[in-house]
N, C-alpha and C positions, 0 to 999 in steps of 0.2 A: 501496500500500500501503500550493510543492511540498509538505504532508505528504501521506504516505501513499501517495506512488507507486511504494515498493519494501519496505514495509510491510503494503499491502493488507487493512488493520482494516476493519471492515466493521458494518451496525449489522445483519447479520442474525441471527436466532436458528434455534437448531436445525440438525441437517444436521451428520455428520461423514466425513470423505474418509480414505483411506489409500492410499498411493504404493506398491507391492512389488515390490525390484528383488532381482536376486539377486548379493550384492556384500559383502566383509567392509566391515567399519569399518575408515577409514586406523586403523594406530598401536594397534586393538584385538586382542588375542590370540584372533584366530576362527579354527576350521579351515576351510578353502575344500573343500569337496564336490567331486568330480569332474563334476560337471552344470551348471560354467559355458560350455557350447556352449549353454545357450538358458534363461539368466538370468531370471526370471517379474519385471516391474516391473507391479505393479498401485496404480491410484489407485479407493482404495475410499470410500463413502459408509456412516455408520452407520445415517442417514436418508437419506430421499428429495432431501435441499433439502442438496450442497453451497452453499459461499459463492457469491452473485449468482445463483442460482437455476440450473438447466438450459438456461432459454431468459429471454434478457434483453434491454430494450428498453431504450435508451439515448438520452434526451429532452435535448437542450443548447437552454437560455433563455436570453434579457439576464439577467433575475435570478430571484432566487426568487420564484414567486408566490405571492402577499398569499392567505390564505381567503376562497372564492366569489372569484378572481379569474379574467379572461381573458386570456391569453395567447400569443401565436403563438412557434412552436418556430421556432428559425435550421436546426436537422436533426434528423432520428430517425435510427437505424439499431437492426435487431433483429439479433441473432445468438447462438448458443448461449456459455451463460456457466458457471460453477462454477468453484472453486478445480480441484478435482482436474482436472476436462475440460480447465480452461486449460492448466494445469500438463500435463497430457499431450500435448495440440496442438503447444507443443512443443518437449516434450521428445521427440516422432517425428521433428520436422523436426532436430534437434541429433542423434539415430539416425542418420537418413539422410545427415545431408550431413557427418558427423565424418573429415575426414581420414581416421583412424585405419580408417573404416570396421568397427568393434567391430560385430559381430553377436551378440554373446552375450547381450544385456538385449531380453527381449520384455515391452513393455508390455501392463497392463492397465488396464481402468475397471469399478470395482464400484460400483453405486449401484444405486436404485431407479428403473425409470422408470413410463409409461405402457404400456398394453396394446403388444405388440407389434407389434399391426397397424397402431397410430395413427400418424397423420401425426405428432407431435410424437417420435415416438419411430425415425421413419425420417431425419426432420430431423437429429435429435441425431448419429444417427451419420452420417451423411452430411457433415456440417459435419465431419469429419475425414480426408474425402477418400477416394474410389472404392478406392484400393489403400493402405488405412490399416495403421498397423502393431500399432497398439492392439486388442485382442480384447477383446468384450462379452461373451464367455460367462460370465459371471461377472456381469450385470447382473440385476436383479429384475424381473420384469414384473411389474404391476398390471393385473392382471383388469377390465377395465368402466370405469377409469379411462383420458379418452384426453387430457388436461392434460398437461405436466412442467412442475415446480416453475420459480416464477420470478420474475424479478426487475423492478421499473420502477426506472431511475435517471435521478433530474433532475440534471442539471448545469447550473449558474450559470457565467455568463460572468463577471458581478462580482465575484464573492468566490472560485470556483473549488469551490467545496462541491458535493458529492455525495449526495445524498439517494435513498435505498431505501426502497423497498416491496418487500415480498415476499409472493407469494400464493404456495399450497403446499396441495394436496389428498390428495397420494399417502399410504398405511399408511408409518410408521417401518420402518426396517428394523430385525429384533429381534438379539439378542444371537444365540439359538441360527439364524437364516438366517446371521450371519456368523461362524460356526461350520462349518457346511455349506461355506462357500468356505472357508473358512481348510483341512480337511478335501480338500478336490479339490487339496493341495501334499503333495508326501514330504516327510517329517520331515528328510529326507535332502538337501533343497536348500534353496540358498541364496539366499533370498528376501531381500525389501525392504517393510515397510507404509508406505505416508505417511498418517498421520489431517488430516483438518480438527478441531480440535478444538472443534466445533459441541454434542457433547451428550459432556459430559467424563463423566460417569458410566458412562456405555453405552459409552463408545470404551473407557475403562478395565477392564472386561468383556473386551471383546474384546482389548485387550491383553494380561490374564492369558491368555486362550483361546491365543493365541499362543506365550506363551511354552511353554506345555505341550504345546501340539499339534507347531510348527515351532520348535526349541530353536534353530535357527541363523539367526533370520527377524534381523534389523535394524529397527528399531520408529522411525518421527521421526514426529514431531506439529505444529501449527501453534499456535500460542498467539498470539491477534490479540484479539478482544472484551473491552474494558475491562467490567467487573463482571460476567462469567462465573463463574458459583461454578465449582469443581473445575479450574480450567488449573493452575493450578498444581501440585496433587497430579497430576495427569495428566502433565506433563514433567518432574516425578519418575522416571515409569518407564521415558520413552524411551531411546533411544539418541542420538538428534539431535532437538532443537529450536529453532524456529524462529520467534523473538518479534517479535511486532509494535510499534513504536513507539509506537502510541496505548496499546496493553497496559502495556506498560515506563513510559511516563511517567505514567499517571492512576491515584490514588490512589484504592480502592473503598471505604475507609473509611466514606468517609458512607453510599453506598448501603449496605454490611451493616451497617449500625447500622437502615437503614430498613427492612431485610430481616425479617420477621418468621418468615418459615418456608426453614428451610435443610436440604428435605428434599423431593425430586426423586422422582415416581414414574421407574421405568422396567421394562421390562421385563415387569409386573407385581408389581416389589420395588422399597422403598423405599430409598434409599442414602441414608444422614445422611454429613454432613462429620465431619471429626475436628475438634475443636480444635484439632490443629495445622494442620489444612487453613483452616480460618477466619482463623487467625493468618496464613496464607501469604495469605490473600486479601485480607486488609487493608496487606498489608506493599508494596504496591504503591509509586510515586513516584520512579522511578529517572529521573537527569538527565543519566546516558551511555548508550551501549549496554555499556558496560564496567560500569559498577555494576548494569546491570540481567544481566548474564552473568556475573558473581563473585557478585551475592550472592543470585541464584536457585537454589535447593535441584535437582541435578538427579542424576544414576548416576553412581557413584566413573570412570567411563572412559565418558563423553558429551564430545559436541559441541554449542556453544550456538550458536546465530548470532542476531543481532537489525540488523532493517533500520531505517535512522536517514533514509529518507526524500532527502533531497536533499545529504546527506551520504554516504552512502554504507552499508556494511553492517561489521558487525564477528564476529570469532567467537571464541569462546576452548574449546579444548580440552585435553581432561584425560584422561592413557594414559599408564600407566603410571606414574604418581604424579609427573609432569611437566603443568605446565599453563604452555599457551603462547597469549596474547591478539594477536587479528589484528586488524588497523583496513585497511579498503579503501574510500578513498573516491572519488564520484564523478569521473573524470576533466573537468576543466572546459577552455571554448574560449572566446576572446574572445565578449563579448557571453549568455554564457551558453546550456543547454542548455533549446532550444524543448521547453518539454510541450504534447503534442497531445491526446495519451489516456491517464493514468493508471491506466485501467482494469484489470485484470489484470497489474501491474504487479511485487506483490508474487508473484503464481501463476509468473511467468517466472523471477524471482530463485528460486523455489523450482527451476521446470525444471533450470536451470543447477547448482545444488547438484547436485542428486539425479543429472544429468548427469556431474559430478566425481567423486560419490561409487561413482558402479554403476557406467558405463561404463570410465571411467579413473582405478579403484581400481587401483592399484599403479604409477602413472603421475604422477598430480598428485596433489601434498600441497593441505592445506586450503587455504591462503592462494593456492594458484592455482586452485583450483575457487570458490573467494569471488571474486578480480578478475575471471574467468569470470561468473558468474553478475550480479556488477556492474556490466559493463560488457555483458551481454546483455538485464539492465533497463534499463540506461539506451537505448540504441537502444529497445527497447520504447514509451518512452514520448514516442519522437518521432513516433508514428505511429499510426494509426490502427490496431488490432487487433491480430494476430501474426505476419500475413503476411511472409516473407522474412527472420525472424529470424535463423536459423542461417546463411542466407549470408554474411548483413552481417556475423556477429560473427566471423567464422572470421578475418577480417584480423588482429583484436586478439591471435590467439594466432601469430602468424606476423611479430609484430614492428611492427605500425602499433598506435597507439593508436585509439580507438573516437572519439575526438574528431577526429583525422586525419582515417581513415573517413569519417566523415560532413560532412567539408567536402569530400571527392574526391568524394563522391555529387553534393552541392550542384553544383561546378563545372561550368562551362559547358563 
């Protein structure tokens, strides 16, 4: 998301996700609905292209290659990718194997795909397992298109950089299609949205639609892309957000001074910035996660969290006119924590939150759904993909540390 591997910035453009669990806010004064036996958690797309595409091929080289170079790869592996999809995979497997066994939170994924009948779009679901607990009916097919959005990443052995391409063909999805799904929930329950905050203007659409349609929804966004216009006026309106490291530390000053046009078709209407929105967007340069969660503009009674990479994560919350700043950092073990795959790294840290915050709302305070979620990235990125996630991490809530864990695994 070491930078970046529980951060999960990313250089792609466009594409925005939303997570919808149905779960108060710790410490927020929400009414709880009597329709928490089967909690709606969807991870929604405003476009077609969550982060790392739908389907993503993952290239590791000695080094970056030179232009018109050749090359031989040490591995490929393809597999389906996106913030929200990751983020969902699993936060089924953290459903399923919860102690607690909470049956209350049923996941969703809203995005755009491919024709329904297309191999790419049998794939997609497929990759989250025959007796999945994520429901698609809330997905967009595209008519005659049989692609899904995707991703190429080269990984250097030398330097450790991560390089994307993204190719992407599918229709955006518009404001009034996510209106329609927003529309298939009662006003009456109590939802969860998670955005990718991929196209802030059009997420932010859909967030006012929200609050007018589902008044008890819970609203968190992701704020990851260094010189994105609009994140910031976007995690303004959430309820929880979710800042990325490379966001928090790089200043876009220069780029909007190089910015000549700060005005974004969408939808078929223009959206200009405010002046305060442009002020917010230059005001970038934060050197902790603590100054970049104290001095980002966000709702009188939010939750900020921002991932600091190989440090660990931090959150500061504010309820009730009390603000209380958390720091959880990575647990470390002689010789240090092997990274294998930083991939999806920051999408797991997100699982584990949204985990805390829907499933065992009324159970774990922030500061334990943060060590949670940090010590279930960390396991993440010793490994290759997602597999076996929830097993592993379930020791760390049960009195082993995740650093323990993983040298009892090692042993002979």
């Amino acid at each position: 998301m070491l930078h970046g591997w529980m951060d999960a910035a990313s250089d792609n453009d466009g594409g925005t996700s939303s997570v919808t669990a149905a779960s108060p806010l710790p410490g927020a004064a929400r009414s709880c609905p009597e329709l928490r036996r089967a909690r709606p958690v969807a991870c929604r797309a405003t476009s077609s292209r969550p982060m790392g595409g739908i389907a993503s091929e993952s290239t590791s080289v000695p080094r970056y290659p030179d232009e018109d170079d050749k090359l031989r790869a040490t591995s490929l592996q393809v597999r389906r990718g996106g913030n929200c999809p990751n983020s969902l995979e699993v936060l089924q497997q953290l459903l399923r194997a919860g102690r607690d066994r909470h049956h209350d939170v049923r996941p969703y994924l809203v995005t755009c795909l491919p024709d329904e009948s297309s191999p790419a779009t049998r794939l997609v679901m497929a990759s989250f397992g025959d007796d999945s607990a994520v429901d698609f009916g809330h997905c967009l097919h595209r008519q005659g298109h049989a692609e899904a959005a995707s991703s190429h990443i080269i990984r250097s052995a030398r330097t450790g950089s991560r390089t994307i391409v993204n190719y992407n063909e599918l229709p955006e999805m518009t404001v009034g299609e996510f209106e329609a799904v927003a529309h298939g929930f009662r006003a009456d329950q109590d939802t969860w949205w998670h955005f990718e905050g991929r196209m802030p203007e059009t997420t932010l659409r859909c967030i006012e639609t929200l609050r007018k349609t589902l008044p008890s929804a819970s609203i968190s966004v992701e704020v990851e892309k260094p010189g994105r216009v609009g994140l910031a006026e976007l995690a303004a309106e959430a309820d929880v957000v979710f800042y990325s490291r490379a966001w928090a530390e790089v200043s876009d000053e220069g780029n909007a001074r190089r910015r000549r046009v700060a005005r974004r078709p969408t939808g078929g209407h223009h959206v200009s910035l405010t002046d305060a929105a442009r002020t917010m967007m230059q005001s970038r340069g934060h050197q902790s996660p603590e100054a970049c969660l104290r001095n980002e503009h966000r709702r009188q009674e939010s939750l900020g969290l921002c991932a600091w990479g190989a440090e660990g994560a931090a959150a500061l919350s504010r309820s009730r006119g009390s603000c209380e700043y958390i720091r959880c950092p990575v647990e470390t073990r002689p010789g240090g924590i092997p990274v294998v795959d930083s991939i999806g790294a920051g999408d797991t840290l997100v699982a584990g939150m949204l985990y805390g915050l829907t499933s065992q709302a009324g159970s774990w305070d922030v500061e334990r759904s943060l060590r949670f979620a940090v010590d279930l990235a960390t396991l993440k990125v010793q490994r290759e993909g997602f597999g076996g996630l929830a097993a592993d991490v379930w020791p760390a809530r049960h009195g082993n540390s995740v650093a323990e864990h993983a040298r009892s695994k090692q042993a002979p």
